[in-house]
BADOKE-806577 format. One record per residue (C-alpha): residue in one letter; x, y, z. Coordinates in steps of 0.2 Angstrom, whole numbers, plus 2048, in hexadecimal, padded with zeros to 3 digits. Each point is the difference from the previous one (the first is absolute). Example, Ala and Ser with C-alpha at 12.3 -4.5 7.8 and 13.67 -1.06 7.14 Angstrom:
a83E7EA827
s8068117FD
// end
This chain:
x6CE8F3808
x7F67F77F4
x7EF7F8802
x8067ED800
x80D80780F
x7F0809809
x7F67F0800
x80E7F6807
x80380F80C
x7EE7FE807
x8017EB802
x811802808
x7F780C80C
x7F17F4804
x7F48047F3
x7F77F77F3
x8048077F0
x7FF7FE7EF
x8038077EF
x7EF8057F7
x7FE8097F1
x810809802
x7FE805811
x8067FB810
x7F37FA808
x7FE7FB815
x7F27F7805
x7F77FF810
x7F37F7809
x7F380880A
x7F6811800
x8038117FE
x80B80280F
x80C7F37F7
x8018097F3
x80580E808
x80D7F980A
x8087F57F1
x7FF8127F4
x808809811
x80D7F3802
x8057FD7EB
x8008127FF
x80E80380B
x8097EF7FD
x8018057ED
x803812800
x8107FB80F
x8077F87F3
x7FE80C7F1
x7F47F87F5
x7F580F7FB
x7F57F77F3
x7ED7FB802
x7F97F280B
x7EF7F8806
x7FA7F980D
x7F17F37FD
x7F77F580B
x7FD7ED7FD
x7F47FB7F4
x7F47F4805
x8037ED7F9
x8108057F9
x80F7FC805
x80D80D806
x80F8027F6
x8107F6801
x80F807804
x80180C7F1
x8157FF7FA
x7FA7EC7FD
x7F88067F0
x8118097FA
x80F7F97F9
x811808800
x80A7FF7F2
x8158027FD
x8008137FF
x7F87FE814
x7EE8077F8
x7EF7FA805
x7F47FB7F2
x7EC7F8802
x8037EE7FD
// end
């Protein structure tokens, strides 16, 4: 599975998610506690459906905005591939 199909994979399945710095990244709000349970709950979502790459887990930061869905910044061309816009 490739990292743009893992980020979709985590919105699909609830989560905030985004693609940053070439790494599929789900994003939380809370404490520590969230981000455990989100880590808990990406893990097994992503290794269910066979992506084996690296992940992150972050929390919000403070006055900035949490990311947009993340597939909005990629644009598919003829061949069906997915390239940054």
């Amino acid at each position: 599975m490739e990292k743009e199909n893992a980020v979709r994979l985590l919105e699909k399945n609830g989560f905030t998610a985004a693609f940053e710095s070439g790494v599929p990244m789900a994003v939380y709000e809370g404490g520590e506690k969230e981000m455990n349970d989100t880590y808990e709950k990406a893990v097994r979502i992503l290794r269910d459906n066979g992506y084996m790459g690296s992940f992150g887990v972050r929390g919000a930061a403070k006055g900035k905005l949490l990311p947009k869905a993340s597939y909005a910044s990629f644009k598919e061309n003829n061949d069906g591939q997915l390239s940054f816009i």
